[in-house]
N, C-alpha and C positions, 0 to 999 in steps of 0.2 A: 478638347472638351473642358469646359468650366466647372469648378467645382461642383455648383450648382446642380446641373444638368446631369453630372455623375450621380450626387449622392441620388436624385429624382427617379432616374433609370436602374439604380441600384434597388432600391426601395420598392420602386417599383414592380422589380421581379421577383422579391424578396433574397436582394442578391447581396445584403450589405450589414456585416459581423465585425463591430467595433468593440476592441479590448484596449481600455484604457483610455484617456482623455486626449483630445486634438481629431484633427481631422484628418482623413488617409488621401494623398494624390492620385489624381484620376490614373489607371491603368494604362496599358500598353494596348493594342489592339488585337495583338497578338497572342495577348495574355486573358485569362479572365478570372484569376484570383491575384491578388498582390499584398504582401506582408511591406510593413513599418517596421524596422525596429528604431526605438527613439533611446540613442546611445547617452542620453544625456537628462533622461527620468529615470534614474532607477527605482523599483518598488522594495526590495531589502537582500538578506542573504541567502541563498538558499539552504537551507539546513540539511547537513550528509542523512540527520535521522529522519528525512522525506524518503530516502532509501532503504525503510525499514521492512521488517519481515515479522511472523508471526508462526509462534511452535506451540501446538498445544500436544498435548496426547487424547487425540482421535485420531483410531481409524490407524495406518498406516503412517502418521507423521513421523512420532519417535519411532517406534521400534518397527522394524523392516526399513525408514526412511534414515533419520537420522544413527540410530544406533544398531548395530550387526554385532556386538558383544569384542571384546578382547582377544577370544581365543576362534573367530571366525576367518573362513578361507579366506574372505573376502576383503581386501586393501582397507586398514583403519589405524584411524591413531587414536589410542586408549579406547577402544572399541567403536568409535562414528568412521561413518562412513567418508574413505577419505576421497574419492572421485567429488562429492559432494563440496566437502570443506575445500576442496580448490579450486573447483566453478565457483562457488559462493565468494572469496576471497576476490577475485576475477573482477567483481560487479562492484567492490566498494560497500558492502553492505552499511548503513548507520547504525543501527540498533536490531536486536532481536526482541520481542515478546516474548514470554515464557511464564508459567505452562499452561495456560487460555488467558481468554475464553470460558466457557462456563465450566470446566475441568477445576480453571483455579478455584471453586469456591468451594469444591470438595475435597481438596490437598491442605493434605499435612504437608509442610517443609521437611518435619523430622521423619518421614516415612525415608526419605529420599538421601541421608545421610549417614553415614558408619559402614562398619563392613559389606559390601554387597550380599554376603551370603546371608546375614542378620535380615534385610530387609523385609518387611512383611509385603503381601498380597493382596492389595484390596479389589473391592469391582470398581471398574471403569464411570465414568458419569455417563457417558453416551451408552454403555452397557444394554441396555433397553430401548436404543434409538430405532426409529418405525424405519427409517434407511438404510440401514447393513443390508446389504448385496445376497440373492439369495444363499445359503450354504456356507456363510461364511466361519469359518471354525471359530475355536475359543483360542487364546492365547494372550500375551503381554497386553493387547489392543483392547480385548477386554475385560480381564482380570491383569489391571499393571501391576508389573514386579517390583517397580521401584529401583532398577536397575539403573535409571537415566535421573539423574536428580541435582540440587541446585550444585554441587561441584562440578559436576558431568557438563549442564548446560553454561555454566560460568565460563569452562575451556572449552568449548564448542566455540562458546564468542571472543574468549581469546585465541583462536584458529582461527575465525573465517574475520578477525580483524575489526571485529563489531562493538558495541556496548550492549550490555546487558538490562532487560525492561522487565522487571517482576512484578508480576500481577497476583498482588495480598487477596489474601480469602479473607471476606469480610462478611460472609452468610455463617457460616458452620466454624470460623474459629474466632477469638476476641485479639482486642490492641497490645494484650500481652507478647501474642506468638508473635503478631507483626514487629513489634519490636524486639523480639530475640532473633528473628528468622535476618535482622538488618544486622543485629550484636553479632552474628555468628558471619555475616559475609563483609561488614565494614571495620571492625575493630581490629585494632592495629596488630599484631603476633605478640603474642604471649601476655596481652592486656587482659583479658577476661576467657572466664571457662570456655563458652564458646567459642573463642580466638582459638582456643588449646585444642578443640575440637575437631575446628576445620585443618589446623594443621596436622592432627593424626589420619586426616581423610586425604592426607598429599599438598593441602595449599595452606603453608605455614604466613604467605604474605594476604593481606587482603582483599579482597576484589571487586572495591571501592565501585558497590553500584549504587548511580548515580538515580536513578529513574524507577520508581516504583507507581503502580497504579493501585490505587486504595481501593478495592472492588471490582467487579465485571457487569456490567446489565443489569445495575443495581435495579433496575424497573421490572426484571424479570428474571432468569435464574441466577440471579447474585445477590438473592433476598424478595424479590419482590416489595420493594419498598416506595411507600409515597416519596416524593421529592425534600418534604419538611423531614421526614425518618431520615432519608441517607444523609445529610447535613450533618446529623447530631452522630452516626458512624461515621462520618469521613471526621471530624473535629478532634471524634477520639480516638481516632487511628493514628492523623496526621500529627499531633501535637507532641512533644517531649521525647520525639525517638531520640535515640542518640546518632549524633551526626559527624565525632570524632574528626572537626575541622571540613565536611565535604558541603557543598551547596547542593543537600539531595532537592531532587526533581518532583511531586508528588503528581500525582493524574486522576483528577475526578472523574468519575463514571457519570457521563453525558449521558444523550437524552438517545430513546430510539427511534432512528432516522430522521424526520420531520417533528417531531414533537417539541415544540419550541418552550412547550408550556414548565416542563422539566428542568430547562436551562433558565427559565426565567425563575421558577421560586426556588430554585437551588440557591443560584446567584443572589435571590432577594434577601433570604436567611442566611445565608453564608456573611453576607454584607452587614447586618447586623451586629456581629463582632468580631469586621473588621479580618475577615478571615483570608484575605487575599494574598496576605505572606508563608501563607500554608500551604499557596496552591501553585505547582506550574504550566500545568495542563488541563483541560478538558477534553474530553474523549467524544469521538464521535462514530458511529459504527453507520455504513451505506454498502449494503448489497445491490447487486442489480439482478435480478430475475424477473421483472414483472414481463408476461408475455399471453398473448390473447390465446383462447382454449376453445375447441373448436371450429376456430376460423370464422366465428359470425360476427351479428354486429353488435355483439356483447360485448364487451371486455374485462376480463378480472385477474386476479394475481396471481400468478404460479409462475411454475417452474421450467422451460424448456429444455430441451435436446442438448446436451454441447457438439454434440457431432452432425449429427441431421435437424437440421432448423429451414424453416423456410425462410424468405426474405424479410418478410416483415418483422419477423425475430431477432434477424441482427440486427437492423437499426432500433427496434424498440429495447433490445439488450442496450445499444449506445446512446438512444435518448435518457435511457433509467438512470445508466454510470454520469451524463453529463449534469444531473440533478444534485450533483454534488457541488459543484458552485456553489449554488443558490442556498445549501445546506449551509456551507461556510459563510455567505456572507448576512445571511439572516441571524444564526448564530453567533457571528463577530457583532452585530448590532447590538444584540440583545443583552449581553455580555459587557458590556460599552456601555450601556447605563447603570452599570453597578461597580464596572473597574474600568474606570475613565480612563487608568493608565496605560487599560491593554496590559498589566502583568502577565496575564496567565493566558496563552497560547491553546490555540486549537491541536488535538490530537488526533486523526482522522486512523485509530489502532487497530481499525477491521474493516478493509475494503475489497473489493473483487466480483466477480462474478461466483455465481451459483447457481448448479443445474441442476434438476430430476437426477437419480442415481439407474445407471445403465453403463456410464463410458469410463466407467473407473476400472484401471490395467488389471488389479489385482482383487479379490474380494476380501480380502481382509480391510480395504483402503475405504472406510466409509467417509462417505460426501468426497469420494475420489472422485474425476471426470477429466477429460479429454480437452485440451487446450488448443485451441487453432489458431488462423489469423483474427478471428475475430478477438478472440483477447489479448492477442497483441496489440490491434486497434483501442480495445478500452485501455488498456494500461500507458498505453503513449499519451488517450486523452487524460485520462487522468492525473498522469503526471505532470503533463501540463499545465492543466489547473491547479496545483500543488505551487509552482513554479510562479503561476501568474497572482497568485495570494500568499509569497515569502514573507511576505511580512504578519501574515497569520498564524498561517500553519507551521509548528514547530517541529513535526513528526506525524509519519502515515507508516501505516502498517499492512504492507498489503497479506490477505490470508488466501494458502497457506504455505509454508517454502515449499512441502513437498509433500506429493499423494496426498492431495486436497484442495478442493474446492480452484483457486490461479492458482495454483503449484509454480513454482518456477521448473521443479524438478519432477520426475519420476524414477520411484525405482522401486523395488523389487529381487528380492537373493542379491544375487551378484549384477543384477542388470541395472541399469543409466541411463539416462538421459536427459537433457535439458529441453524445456519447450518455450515457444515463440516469447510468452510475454519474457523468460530469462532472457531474448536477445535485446529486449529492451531496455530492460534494467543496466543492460553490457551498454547498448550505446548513449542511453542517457544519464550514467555515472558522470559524465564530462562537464553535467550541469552544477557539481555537488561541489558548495562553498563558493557558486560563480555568484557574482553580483546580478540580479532578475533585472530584466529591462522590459519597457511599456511597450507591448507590441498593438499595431493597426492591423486589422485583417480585414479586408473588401472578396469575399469569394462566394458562388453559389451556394442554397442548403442545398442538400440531395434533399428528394422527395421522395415519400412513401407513401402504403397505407398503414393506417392502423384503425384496428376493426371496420376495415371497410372504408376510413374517409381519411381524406388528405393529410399527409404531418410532413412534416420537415424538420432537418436536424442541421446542424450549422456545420458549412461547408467544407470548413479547415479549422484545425486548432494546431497552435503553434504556442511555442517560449522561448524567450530569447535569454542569455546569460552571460555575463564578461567575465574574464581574468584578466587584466592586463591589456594585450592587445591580442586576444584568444575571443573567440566570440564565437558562443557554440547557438544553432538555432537548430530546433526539432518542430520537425511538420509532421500530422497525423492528416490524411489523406481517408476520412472515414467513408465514401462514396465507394457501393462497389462496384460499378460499373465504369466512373466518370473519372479519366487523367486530368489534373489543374495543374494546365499551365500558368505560372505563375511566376510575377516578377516580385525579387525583394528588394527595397530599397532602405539604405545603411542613413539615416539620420544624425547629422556628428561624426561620420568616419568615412574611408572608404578601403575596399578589400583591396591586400596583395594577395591574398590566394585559398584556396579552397578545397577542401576534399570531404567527399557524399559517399554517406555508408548508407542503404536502403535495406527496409525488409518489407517483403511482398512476396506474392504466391498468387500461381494463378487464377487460385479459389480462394474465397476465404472458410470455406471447410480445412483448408490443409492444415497438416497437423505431423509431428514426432511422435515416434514409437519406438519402442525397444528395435523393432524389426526394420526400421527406417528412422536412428535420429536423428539424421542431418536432412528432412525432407525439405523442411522451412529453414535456412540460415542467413544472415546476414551477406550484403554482396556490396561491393563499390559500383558508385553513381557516378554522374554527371551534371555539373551545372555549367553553366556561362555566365563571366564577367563580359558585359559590355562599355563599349567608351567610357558612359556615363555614369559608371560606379556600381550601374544596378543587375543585380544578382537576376538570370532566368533558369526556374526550375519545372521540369514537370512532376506530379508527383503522382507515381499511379494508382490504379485504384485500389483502395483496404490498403492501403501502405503505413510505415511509420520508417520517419527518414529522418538522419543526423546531418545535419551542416557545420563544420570546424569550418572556420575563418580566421586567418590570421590578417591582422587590420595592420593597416600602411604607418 
C-alpha cells in the first residue's frame, strides 16, 4: 500500500494519531495499530521530578497514611509508616509536595517544629469540607497536632529517596516567614539561630531544599487574587531569600485548568521587570471528573463513581485526563511570548482523577476513593504526555500518595496496600533521566457516547525513551473492549532483545483491597521480533504495558 492511499484510508476511518513530525509507514495487514519510534529526534530529558508525588494534610494522607507516631505497634521509622517508605523507594520517587494544596495557605512552618509535646493544635483547612464520609470522627485529620512537620516531612524524603517541594503560604502569612521557614531548612550548621534550631530538632546538617512553590491556587483558596495582585506577591516572596550558594527553584501558581487568560497577565507583568530569573516553574493543576448526570442528552460537570461507572464514564474520565496536552502546549505558547528563552518550565503539581466520596476504605480518608484499572489507564496516559513534552515539563505531581483522591497507596491501622496506578509508576520509573524520542502512532480511536452522540478518543498512546542502548517503550491500550495488534518499528536501530511487563485485568472495575492486594498486579508479556527488525505486539484491552529493548 502507498503511503498515500494509507494515510486516505486511515483518515478516513478516523484511524490515524500522529505524535511528532514525519510520516508513519503503512502497517502490516496483520496488524492495525503501528508505533514509530524515531531513534534519532530526540525531544529532551526526561525529568525524575515527572515522578513526583503530592502530601497534604487531608483526610487520611498524614496521619493514619503517612505517620502512625514513634511508639505505634505498627512497622516505622521515626514514626512513618515503613511498608510505605519502601514501596515508595521501589518507584524512584523525584520530588514530593508538601503540605498542599490549599492546607498550605493556612500553615505556620513554626507550628510543625520543636518539641513534639510543645506543639500546638489547630483546626484543619478542610475541617468544614461538604465531603467527609458520613460519621467520621474527630481526630489529627481534623484538628492537626502538628506531630508531622517540615523535619518529619524532610526525612520522609530522605527515606523514600526524593527531593523535597515546599509549598509557601502566601494568603495568611508575609515574605518574612517564607524566608525564615528557607533560613531554618537551608542554612548551613551552626550559621544562624534557626540553623541552631533545626539542629536541636535532630538535623544539625541542612536539607538543602531546592524547590519551593510561592503560593497554591492563588486564583482561589491561596488568596483569591487577580493575576496583576499575585505578581506583586510572588516578586515579594521570591526576591532576597537567602540562597546560601544553592540555585533554589521557585514555582508560580498557574492558572486553573484552562484559563489561559491568568498565564498570560501574569507572564505580561511579571515581564515588565524582567522577572524571569525569579522564576523556575509555573504550576498547573488538571483534574479529570467531568462526567454526564443522568444519562441524558445534557451534559454537565460532576463527579462519578470510582468503582461503579458505566461506560461512558471511563472513556469520558480518559477524554478529560488527555485534555492535558493541550493544557501544556497552549500554556508553553503563551508563556513563549514573554520568555522567549523557555527559562521557566511547566509544573503540572496537581494531577489525577477525582471521584464523588463513597469508595473511600476508611471514613476518616476524606476525598479517599477506590482505584481501579481505569486509573491505571489514566496514569500511564498521562505519563506519557509528560514524556512526549520533556522538553516542557519539568515536574508533575500526581495527587495524592495515599488515602486520596489516585492514591498510590492505601492504608489504614496496620493495613497496606498498593493499587494499580502504583504498578505504573513501578514500571514506568525506567523512563526517568532516559532521553524522550519522537514517536508515530497509526492506530484506531475507540469510539463511544457521550451524552448520547458519537466521541472518540485516541486509539494508543505511547513514549519512547533511550539510555544508551536500553530503549524502554510504554503503551497504554485505553479501549475496553479492543486487543491492538500492533507492529513497532525501531527507526535508526534494531533490537537484540526484549522483555514485556503488562498490567491488565479482566475488568476495568478491578481493583486492590486490604482484603485482596494483589488482585490487579503486574505480569510478563510477549512480543515478537521478526526478520525485519519490527517489533509485533498485542496489547489488550484497558492495558498499560512496558517494553525494555536492548538495541543491537
Amino acid at each position: 500500500m502507498k503511503r498515500r492511499e494509507f494515510v486516505g484510508a486511515a483518515l478516513s476511518s478516523s484511524a490515524l494519531l500522529l505524535t511528532g513530525r514525519g510520516t508513519s509507514a503503512p502497517q502490516s495487514k496483520l496488524a492495525d495499530a503501528r508505533i514509530d519510534v524515531l531513534l534519532n529526534e530526540p525531544i529532551g530529558t526526561i525529568a525524575p521530578e515527572i515522578y513526583g508525588h503530592f502530601v497534604e494534610h487531608l483526610g487520611g494522607v498524614v496521619y493514619d497514611g503517612i505517620w502512625v507516631g514513634e511508639n505505634s505497634k505498627i512497622p516505622n521509622v521515626n514514626g512513618m509508616r515503613k511498608a510505605l517508605i519502601d514501596a515508595l523507594q521501589k518507584t524512584k520517587p523525584g520530588v514530593i509536595r508538601w503540605p498542599g494544596g490549599c492546607f498550605a495557605d493556612s500553615y505556620n512552618w513554626r507550628d510543625g517544629v520543636g518539641p513534639k509535646k510543645d506543639r500546638p493544635r489547630r483546626p484543619n483547612f478542610w475541617l468544614d469540607a461538604g465531603e467527609w464520609p458520613k460519621g467520621a470522627p474527630d481526630g489529627p485529620w481534623k484538628y492537626d497536632t502538628n506531630q508531622f512537620g517540615t523535619d518529619d516531612f524532610a526525612r520522609f524524603c530522605q527515606l523514600t529517596g526524593s527531593q523535597p517541594y515546599f509549598a509557601a503560604n502566601l494568603r495568611s502569612l508575609n515574605a518574612k516567614d517564607f524566608y525564615e521557614w528557607v533560613d531554618y531548612c537551608n542554612a548551613p550548621a551552626g550559621t544562624t539561630t534557626l540553623a541552631e534550631m533545626r539542629a536541636a530538632g535532630g538535623s544539625r546538617e541542612p536539607y538543602k531544599v531546592k524547590y519551593w512553590g510561592v503560593g497554591n491556587e492563588s486564583w482561589g483558596c491561596g488568596g483569591n487574587f487577580a493575576p496583576e495582585e499575585y505578581v506583586v506577591e510572588y516578586r515579594r516572596f521570591a526576591e532576597w531569600v537567602p540562597r546560601w550558594g544553592m540555585n533554589l527553584a521557585f514555582v508560580g501558581s498557574g492558572p486553573n485548568g484552562g484559563d489561559l487568560s491568568w498565564t498570560r497577565k501574569f507572564f505580561g507583568k511579571l515581564a515588565e521587570k524582567g522577572g524571569f530569573g525569579r522564576m523556575w516553574g509555573w504550576a498547573l493543576h488538571h483534574y479529570s471528573w467531568n462526567v454526564s448526570q443522568g444519562r441524558t442528552s445534557d451534559w454537565v460537570q460532576g463527579k462519578g463513581d470510582g468503582l461503579n461507572f458505566p461506560l461512558e464514564e471511563y472513556y469520558e474520565l480518559l477524554a478529560e485526563a488527555d485534555r492535558v496536552e493541550k493544557l501544556i502546549t497552549d500554556n508553553w505558547a503563551i508563556m513563549g511570548e514573554f520568555d522567549r528563552q523557555h527559562r521557566v518550565k511547566l509544573v503540572v503539581d496537581e494531577w489525577g482523577a477525582w471521584y464523588k466520596p463513597g469508595t473511600e476504605l476508611h471514613n476518616t480518608h476524606l476525598l479517599g476513593q477506590q482505584n481501579t484499572m481505569r486509573d491505571a489507564v489514566l496514569a500511564g496516559m498521562t505519563l506519557d504526555t509528560f514524556h512526549r513534552h520533556a522538553d516542557k515539563v519539568g515536574m508533575a505531581n500526581i495527587a495524592q500518595l495515599v488515602n486520596c483522591l489516585q492514591a498510590l497507596f492505601f492504608a489504614h491501622e496496620d493495613k497496606f496496600a498498593v493499587t494499580p496506578t502504583y504498578h505504573v509508576f513501578d514500571m514506568f520509573a525506567a523512563h526517568q533521566n532516559g532521553e524522550s524520542l519522537r514517536t508515530l502512532v497509526a492506530a484506531p480511536h475507540s469510539n463511544y457516547l457521550r451524552a448520547a452522540k458519537p466521541a472518540t478518543l485516541r486509539g494508543l498512546s505511547t513514549s519512547a525513551s533511550r539510555k544508551g542502548n536500553q530503549l524502554t517503550i510504554t503503551i497504554t491500550n485505553p479501549d475496553h473492549a479492543q486487543t491492538r495488534d500492533t507492529e513497532i518499528a525501531l527507526r535508526g536501530a534494531r533490537v537484540k532483545e526484549i522483555k514485556v511487563t503488562i498490567l491488565a485485568a479482566s475488568d476495568v472495575k478491578a481493583h486492590n483491597s486490604f482484603a485482596n492486594p494483589n488482585a490487579v498486579t503486574p505480569k510478563d508479556g510477549r512480543a515478537t521480533i521478526r526478520n525485519d527488525g519490527t517489533v509485533t505486539y498485542s496489547a489488550a484491552p484497558a492495558s498499560v504495558t512496558r517494553l525494555q529493548i536492548t538495541l543491537a
